[in-house]
C-alpha positions in Angstrom: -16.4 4.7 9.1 -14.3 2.2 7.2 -10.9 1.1 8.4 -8.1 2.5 6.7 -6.1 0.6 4.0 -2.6 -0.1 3.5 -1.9 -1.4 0.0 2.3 -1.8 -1.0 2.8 -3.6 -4.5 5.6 -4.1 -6.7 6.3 -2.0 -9.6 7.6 -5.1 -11.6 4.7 -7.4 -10.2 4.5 -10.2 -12.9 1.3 -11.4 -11.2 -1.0 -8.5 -10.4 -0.3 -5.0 -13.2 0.6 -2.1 -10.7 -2.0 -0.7 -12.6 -4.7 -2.4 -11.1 -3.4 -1.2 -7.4 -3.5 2.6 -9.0 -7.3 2.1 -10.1 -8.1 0.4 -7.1 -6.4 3.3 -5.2 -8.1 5.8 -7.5 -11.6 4.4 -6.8 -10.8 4.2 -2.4 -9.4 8.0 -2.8 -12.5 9.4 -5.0 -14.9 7.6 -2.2 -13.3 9.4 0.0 -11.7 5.7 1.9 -8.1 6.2 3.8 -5.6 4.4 1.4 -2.2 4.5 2.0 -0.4 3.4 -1.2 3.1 2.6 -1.7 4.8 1.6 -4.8 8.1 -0.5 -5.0 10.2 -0.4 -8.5 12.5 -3.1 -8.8 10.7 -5.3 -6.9 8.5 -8.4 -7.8 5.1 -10.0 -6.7 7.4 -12.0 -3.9 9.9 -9.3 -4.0 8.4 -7.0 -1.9 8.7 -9.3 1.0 12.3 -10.6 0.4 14.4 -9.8 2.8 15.6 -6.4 3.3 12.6 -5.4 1.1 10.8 -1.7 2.5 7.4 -2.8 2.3 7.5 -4.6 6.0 9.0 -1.7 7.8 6.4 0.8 5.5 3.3 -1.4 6.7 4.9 -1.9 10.4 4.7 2.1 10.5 1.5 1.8 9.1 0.0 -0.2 11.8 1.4 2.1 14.6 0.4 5.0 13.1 -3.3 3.3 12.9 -3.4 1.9 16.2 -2.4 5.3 17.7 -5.7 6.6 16.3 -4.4 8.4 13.2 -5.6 7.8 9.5 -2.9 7.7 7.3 -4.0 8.6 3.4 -2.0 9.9 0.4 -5.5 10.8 -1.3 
């Protein structure tokens, strides 16, 4: 069974389109892969990892959540 995925991206990313994360997240979901997606508007390619940006605390849960055994999904 395939490890779960955590992808965060920002909304405003001027490097990857947030679409490509929603296709990508789209394709995991239908394959029936644990994806955990999480969007951040306002925020930048860098931006989600400037300080006081969500996306560390999000994938910190993430990981604890995984390493307890559970499979966290929004699929």
């Amino acid at each position: 069974m395939p490890s779960p995925l955590f992808l965060g991206q920002g909304v405003e990313d001027e490097v990857i389109p947030i679409d490509m994360q929603r296709t990508l997240e789209a394709a995991l979901c239908e394959r029936g892969r644990a994806v955990e997606t999480r969007e951040y508007p306002g925020r930048t390619h860098m931006g989600v990892i400037a300080e006081g940006a969500p996306l560390i605390d999000d994938l910190y849960a993430w990981a604890v959540a995984v390493a307890a055994g559970k499979r966290p999904s929004n699929c």
